[in-house]
PDB file of N, CA, C and O in Angstrom:
ATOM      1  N   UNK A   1      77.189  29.063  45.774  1.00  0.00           N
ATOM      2  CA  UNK A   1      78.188  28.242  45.130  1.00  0.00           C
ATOM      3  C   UNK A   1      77.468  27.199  44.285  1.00  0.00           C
ATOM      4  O   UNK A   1      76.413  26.777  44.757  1.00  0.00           O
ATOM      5  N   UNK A   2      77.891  26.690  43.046  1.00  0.00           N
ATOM      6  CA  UNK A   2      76.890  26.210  42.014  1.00  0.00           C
ATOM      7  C   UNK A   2      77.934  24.795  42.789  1.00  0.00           C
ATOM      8  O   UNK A   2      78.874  24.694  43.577  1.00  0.00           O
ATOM      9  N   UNK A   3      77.153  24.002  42.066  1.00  0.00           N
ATOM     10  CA  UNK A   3      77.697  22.260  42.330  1.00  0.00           C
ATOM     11  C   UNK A   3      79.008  21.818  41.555  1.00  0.00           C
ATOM     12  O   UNK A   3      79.776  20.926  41.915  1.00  0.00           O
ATOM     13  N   UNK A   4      79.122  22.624  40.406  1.00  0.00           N
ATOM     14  CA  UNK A   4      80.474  22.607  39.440  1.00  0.00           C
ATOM     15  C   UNK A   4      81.634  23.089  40.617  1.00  0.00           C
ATOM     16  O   UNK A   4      82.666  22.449  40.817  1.00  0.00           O
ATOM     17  N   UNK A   5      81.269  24.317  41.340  1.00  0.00           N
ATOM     18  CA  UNK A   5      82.479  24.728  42.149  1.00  0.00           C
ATOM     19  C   UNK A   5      82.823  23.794  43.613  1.00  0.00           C
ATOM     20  O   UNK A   5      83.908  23.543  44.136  1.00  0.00           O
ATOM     21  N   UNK A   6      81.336  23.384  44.040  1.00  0.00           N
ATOM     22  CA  UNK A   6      81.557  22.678  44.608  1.00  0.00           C
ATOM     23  C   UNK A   6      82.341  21.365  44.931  1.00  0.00           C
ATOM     24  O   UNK A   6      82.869  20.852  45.918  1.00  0.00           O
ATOM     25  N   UNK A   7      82.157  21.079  43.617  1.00  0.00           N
ATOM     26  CA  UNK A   7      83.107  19.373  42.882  1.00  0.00           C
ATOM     27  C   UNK A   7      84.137  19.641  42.813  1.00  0.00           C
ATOM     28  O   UNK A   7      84.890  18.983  43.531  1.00  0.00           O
ATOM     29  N   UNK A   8      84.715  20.650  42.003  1.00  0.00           N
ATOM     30  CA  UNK A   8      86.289  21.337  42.378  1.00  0.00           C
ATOM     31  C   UNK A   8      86.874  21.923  43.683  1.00  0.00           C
ATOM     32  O   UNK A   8      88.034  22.321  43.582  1.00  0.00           O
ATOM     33  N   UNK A   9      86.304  22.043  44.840  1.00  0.00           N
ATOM     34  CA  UNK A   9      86.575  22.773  45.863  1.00  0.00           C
ATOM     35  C   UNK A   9      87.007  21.355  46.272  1.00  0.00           C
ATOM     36  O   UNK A   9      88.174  20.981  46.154  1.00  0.00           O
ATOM     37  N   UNK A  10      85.809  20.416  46.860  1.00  0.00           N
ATOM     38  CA  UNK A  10      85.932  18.379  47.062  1.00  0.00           C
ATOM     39  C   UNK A  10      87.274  17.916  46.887  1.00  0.00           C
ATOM     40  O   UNK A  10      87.997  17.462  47.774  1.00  0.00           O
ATOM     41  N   UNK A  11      87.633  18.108  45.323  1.00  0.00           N
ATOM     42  CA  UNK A  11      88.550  17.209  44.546  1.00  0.00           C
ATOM     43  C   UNK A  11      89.699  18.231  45.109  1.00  0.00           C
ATOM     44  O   UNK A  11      90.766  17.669  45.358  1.00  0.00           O
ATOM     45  N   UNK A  12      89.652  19.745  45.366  1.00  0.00           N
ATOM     46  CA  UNK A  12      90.767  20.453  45.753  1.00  0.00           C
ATOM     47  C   UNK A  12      91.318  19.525  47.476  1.00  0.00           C
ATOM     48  O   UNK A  12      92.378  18.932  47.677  1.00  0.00           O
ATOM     49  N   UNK A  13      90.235  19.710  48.369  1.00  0.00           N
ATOM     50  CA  UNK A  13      90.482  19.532  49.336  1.00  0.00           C
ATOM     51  C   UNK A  13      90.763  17.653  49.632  1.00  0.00           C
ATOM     52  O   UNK A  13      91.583  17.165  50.410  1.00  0.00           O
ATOM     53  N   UNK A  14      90.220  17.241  49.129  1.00  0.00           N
ATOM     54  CA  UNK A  14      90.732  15.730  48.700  1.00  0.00           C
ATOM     55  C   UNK A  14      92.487  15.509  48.426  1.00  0.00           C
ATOM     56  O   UNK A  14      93.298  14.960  49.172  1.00  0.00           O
ATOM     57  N   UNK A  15      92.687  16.081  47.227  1.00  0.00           N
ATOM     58  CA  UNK A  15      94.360  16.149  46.728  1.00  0.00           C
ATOM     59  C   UNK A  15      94.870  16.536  47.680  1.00  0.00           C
ATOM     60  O   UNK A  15      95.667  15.693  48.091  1.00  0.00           O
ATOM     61  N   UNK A  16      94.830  17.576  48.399  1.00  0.00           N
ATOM     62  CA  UNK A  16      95.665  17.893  49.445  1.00  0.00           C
ATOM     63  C   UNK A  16      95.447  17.740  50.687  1.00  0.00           C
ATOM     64  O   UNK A  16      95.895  18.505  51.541  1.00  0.00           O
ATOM     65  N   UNK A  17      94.352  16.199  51.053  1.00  0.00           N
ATOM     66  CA  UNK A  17      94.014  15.758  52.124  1.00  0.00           C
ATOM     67  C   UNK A  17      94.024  16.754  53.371  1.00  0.00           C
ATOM     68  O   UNK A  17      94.850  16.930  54.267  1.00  0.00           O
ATOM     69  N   UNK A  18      93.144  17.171  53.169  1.00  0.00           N
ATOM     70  CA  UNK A  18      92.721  18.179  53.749  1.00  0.00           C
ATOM     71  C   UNK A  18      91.535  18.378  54.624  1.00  0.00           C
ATOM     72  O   UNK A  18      91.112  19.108  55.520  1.00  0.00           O
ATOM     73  N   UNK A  19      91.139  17.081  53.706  1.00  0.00           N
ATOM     74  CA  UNK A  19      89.386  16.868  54.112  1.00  0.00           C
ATOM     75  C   UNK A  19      88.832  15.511  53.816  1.00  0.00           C
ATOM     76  O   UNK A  19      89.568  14.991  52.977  1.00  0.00           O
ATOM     77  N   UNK A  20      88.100  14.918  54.063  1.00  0.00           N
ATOM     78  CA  UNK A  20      87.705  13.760  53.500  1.00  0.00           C
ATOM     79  C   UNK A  20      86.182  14.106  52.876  1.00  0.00           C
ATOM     80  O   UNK A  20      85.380  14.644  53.639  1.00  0.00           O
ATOM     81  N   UNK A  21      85.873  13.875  51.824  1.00  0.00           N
ATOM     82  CA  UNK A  21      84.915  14.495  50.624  1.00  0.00           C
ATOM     83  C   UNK A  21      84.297  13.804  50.362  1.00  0.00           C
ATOM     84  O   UNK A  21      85.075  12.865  50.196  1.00  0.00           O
ATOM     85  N   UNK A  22      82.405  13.076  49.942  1.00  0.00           N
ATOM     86  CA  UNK A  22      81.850  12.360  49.436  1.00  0.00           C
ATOM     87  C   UNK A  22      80.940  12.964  48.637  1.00  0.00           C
ATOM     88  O   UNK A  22      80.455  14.037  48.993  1.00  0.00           O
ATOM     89  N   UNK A  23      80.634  12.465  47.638  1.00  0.00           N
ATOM     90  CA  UNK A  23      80.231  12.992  46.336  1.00  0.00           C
ATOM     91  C   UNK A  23      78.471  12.960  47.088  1.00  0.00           C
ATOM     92  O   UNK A  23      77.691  13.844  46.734  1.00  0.00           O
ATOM     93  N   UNK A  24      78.043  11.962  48.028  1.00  0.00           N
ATOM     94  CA  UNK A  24      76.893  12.576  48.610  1.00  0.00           C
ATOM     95  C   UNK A  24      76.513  12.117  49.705  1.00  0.00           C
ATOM     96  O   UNK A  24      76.964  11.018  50.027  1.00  0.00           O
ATOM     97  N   UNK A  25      75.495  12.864  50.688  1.00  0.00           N
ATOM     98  CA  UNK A  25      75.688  12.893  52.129  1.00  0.00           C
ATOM     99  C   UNK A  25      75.408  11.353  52.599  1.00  0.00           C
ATOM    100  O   UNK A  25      74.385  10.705  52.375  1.00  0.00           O
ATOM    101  N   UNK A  26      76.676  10.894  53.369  1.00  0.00           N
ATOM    102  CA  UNK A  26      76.719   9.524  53.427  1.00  0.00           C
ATOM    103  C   UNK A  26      75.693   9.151  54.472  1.00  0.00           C
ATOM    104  O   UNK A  26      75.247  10.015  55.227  1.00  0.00           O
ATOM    105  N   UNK A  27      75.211   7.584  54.555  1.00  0.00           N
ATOM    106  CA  UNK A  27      74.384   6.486  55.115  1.00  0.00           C
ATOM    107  C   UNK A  27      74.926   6.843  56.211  1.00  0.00           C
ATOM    108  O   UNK A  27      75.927   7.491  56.517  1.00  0.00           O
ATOM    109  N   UNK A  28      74.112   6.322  56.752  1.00  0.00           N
ATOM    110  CA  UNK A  28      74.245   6.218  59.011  1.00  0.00           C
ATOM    111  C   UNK A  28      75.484   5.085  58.818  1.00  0.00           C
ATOM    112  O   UNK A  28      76.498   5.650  59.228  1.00  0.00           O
ATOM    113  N   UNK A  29      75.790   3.862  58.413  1.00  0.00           N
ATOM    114  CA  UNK A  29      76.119   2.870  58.435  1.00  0.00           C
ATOM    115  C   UNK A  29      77.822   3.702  58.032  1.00  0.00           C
ATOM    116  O   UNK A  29      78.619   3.396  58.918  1.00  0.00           O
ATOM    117  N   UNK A  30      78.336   4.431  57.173  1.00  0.00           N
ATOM    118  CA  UNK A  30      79.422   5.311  56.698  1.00  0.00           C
ATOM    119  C   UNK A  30      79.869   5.845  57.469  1.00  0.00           C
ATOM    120  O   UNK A  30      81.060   5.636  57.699  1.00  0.00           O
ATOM    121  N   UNK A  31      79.149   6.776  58.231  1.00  0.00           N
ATOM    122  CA  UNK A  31      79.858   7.708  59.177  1.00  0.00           C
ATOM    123  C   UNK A  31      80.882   7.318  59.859  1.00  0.00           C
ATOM    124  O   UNK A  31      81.763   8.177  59.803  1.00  0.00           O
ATOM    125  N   UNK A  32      81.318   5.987  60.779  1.00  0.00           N
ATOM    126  CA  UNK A  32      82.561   5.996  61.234  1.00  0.00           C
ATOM    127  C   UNK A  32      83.973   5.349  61.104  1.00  0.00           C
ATOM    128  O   UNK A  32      84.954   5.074  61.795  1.00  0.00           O
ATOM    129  N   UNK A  33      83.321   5.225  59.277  1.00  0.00           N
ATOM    130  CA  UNK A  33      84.755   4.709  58.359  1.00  0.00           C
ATOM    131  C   UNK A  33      84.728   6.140  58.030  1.00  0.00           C
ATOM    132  O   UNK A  33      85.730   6.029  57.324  1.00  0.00           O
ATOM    133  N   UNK A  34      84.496   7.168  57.951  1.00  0.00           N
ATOM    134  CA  UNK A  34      84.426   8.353  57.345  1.00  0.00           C
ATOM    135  C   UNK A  34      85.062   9.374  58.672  1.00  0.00           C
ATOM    136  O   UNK A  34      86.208   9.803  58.532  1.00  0.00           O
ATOM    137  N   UNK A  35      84.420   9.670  59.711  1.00  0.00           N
ATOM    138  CA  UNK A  35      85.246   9.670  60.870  1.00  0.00           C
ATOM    139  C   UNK A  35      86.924   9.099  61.330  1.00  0.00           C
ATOM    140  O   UNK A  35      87.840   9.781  61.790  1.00  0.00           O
ATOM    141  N   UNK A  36      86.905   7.701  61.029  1.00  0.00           N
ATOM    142  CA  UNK A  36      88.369   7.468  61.228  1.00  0.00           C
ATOM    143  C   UNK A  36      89.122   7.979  60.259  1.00  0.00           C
ATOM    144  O   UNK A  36      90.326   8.117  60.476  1.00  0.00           O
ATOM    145  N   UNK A  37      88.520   8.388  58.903  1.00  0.00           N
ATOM    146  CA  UNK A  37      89.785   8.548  57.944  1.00  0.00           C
ATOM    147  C   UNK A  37      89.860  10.026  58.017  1.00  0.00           C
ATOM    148  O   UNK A  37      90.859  10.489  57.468  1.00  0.00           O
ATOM    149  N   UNK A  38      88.884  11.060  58.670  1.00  0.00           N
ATOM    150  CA  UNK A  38      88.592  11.912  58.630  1.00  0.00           C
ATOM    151  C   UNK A  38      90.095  12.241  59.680  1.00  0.00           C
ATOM    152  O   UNK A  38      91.121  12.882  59.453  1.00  0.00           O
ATOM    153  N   UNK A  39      89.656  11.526  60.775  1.00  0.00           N
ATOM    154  CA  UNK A  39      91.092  11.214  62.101  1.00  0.00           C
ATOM    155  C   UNK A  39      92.399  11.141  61.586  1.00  0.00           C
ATOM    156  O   UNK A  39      93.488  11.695  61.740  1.00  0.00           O
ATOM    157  N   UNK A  40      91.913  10.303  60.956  1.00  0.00           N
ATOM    158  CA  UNK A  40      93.619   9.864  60.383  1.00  0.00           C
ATOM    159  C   UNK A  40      94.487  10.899  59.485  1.00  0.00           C
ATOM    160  O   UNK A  40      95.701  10.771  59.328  1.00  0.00           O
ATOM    161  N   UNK A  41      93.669  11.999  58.884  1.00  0.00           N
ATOM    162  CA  UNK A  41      94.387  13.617  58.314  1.00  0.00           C
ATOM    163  C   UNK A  41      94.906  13.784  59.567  1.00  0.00           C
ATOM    164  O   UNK A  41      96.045  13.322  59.497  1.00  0.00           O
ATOM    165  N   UNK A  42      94.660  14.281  60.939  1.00  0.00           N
ATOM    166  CA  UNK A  42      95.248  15.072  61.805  1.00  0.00           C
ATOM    167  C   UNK A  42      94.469  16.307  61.917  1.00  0.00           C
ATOM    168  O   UNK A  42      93.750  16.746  62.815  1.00  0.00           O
ATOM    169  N   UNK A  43      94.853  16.811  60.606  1.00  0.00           N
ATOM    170  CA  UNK A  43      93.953  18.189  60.947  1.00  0.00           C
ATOM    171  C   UNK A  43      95.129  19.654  60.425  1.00  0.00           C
ATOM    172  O   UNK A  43      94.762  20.795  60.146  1.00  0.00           O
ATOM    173  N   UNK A  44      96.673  19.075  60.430  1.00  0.00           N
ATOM    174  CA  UNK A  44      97.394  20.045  60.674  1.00  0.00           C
ATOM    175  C   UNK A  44      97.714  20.743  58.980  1.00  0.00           C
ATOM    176  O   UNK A  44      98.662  21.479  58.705  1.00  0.00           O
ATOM    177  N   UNK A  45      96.904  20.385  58.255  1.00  0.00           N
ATOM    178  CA  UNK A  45      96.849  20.720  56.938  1.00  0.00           C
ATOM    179  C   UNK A  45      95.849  21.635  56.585  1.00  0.00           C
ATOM    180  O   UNK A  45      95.819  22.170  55.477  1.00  0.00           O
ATOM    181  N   UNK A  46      95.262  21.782  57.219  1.00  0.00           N
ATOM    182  CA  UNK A  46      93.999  22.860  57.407  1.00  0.00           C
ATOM    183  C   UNK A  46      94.055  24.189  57.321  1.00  0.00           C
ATOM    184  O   UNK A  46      93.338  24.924  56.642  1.00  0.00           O
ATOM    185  N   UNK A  47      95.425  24.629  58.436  1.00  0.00           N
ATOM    186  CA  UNK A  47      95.843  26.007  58.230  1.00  0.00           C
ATOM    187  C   UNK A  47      95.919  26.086  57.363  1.00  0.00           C
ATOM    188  O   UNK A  47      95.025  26.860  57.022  1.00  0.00           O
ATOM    189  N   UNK A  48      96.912  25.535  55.849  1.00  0.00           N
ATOM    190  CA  UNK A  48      97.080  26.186  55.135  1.00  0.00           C
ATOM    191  C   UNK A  48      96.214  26.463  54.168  1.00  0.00           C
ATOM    192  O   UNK A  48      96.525  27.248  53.273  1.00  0.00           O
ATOM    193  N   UNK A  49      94.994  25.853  54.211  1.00  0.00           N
ATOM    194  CA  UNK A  49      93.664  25.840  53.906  1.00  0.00           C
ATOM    195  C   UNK A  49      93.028  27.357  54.213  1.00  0.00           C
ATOM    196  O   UNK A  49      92.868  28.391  53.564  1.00  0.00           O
ATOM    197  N   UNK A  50      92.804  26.978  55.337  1.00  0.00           N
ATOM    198  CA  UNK A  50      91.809  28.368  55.834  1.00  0.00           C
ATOM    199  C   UNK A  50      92.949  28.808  56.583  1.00  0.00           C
ATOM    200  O   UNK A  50      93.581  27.781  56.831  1.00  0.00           O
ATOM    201  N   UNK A  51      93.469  29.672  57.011  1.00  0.00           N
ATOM    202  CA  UNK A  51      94.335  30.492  58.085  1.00  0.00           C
ATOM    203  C   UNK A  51      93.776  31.478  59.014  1.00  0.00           C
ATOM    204  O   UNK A  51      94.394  32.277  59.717  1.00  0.00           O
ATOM    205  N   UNK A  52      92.549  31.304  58.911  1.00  0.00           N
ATOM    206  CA  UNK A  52      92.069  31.739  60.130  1.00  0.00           C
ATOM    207  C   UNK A  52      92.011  33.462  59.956  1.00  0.00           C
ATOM    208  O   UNK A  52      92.192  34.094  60.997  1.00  0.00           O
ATOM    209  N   UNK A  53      91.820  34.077  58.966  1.00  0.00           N
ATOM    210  CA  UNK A  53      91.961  35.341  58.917  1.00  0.00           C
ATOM    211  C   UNK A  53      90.742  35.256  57.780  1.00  0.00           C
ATOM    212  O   UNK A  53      90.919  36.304  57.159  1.00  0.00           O
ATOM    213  N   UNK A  54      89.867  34.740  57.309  1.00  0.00           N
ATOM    214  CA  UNK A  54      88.853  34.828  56.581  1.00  0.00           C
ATOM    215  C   UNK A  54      87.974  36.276  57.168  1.00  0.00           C
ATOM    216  O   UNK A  54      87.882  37.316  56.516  1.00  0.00           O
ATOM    217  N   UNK A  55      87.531  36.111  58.181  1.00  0.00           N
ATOM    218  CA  UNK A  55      86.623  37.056  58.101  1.00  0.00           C
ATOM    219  C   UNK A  55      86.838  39.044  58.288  1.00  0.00           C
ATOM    220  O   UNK A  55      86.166  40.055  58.082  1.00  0.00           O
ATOM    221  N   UNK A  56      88.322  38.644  58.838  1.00  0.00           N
ATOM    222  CA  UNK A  56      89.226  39.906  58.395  1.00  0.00           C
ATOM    223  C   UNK A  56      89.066  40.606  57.009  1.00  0.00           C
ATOM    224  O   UNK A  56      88.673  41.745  56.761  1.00  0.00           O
ATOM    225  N   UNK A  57      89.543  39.459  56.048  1.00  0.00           N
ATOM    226  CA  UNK A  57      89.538  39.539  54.536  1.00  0.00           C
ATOM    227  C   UNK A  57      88.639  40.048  54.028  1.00  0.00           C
ATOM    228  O   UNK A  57      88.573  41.032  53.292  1.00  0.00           O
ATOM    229  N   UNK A  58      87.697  39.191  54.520  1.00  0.00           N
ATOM    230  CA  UNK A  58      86.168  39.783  54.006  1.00  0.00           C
ATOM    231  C   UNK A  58      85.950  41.027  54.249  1.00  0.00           C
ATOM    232  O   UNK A  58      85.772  41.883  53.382  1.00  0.00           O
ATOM    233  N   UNK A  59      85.952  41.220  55.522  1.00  0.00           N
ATOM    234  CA  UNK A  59      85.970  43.226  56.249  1.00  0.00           C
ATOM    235  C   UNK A  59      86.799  43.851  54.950  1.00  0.00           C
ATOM    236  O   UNK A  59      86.271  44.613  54.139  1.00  0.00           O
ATOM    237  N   UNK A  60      87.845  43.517  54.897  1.00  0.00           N
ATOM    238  CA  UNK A  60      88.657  44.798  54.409  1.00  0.00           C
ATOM    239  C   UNK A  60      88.268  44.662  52.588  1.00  0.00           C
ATOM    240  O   UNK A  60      88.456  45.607  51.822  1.00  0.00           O
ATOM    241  N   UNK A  61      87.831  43.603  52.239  1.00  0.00           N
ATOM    242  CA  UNK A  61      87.505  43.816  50.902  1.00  0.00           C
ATOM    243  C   UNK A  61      85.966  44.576  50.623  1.00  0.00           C
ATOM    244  O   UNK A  61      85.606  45.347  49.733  1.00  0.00           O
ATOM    245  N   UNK A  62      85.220  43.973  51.839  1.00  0.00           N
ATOM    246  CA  UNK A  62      83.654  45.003  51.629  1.00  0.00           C
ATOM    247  C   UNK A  62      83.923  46.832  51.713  1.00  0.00           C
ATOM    248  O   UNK A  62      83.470  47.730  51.004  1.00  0.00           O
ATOM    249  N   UNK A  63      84.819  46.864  52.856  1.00  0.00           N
ATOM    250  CA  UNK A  63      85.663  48.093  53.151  1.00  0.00           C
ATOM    251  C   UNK A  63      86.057  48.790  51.493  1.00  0.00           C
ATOM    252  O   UNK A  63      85.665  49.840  50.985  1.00  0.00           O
ATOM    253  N   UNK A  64      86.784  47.952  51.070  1.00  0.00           N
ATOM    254  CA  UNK A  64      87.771  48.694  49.439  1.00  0.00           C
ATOM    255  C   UNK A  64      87.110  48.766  48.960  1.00  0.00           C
ATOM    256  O   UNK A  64      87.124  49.886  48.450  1.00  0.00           O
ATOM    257  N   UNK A  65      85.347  47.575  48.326  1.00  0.00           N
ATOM    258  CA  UNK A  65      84.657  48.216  47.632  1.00  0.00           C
ATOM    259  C   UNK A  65      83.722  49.218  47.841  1.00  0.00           C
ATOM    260  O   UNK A  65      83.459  49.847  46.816  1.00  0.00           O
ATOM    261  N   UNK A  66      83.180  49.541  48.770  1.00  0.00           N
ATOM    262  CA  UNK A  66      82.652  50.826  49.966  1.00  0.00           C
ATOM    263  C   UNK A  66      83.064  51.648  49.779  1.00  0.00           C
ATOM    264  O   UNK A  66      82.341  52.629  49.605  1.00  0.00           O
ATOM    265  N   UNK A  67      84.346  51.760  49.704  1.00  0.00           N
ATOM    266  CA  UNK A  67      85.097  53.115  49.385  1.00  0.00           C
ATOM    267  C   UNK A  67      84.946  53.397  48.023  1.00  0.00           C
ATOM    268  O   UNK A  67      84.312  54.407  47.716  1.00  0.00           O
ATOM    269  N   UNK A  68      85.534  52.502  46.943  1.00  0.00           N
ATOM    270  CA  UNK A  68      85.273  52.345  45.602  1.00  0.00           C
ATOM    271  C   UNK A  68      84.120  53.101  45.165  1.00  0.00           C
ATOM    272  O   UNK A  68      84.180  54.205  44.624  1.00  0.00           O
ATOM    273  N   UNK A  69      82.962  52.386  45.454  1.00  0.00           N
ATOM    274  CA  UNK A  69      81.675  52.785  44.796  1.00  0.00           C
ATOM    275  C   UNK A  69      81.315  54.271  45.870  1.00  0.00           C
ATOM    276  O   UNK A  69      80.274  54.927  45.889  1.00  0.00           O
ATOM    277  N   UNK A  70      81.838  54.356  46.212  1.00  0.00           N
ATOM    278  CA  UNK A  70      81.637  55.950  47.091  1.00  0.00           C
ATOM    279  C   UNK A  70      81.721  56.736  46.672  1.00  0.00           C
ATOM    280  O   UNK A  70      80.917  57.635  46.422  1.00  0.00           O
ATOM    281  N   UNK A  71      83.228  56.534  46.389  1.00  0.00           N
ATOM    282  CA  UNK A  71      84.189  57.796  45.114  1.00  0.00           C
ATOM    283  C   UNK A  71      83.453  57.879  43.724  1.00  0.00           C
ATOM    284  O   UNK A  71      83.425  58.778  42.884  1.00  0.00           O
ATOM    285  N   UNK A  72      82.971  56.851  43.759  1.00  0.00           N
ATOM    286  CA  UNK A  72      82.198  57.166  41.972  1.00  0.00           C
ATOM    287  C   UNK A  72      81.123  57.451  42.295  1.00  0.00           C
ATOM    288  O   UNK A  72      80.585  56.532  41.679  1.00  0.00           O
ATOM    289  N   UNK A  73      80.288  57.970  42.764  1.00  0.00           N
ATOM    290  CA  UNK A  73      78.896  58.439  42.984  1.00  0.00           C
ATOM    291  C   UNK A  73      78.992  60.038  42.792  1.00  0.00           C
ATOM    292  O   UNK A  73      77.985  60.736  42.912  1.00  0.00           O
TER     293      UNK A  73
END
């Protein structure tokens, strides 16, 4: 993942508080203003984030192209 996608993924998960995001890896002294606000999301916004079927996805798309490049050989 280049740092461009990275900054957009941040600013994605930011807008839809989702996550709490810092542009870079914070000071010892940060961590537990970063922690409480991290707390203060909940967390229950996440599913719709990741849903927990990622690595399914992944299977069945390595799967379609597997098959794909099979048939054309």
């Amino acid at each position: 993942m280049t740092g461009l996608s990275q900054a957009a993924t941040g600013r994605a998960l930011t807008r839809g508080r989702v996550a709490v995001v810092t542009a870079r890896w914070p000071r010892a002294h940060d961590w537990a203003a970063l922690l409480e606000q991290a707390h203060a999301h909940g967390g229950e916004r996440w599913s719709r984030w990741a849903p927990g079927d990622g690595a399914a996805r992944a299977l069945a798309d390595a799967a379609s192209v597997s098959a794909y490049t099979g048939k054309a050989q």
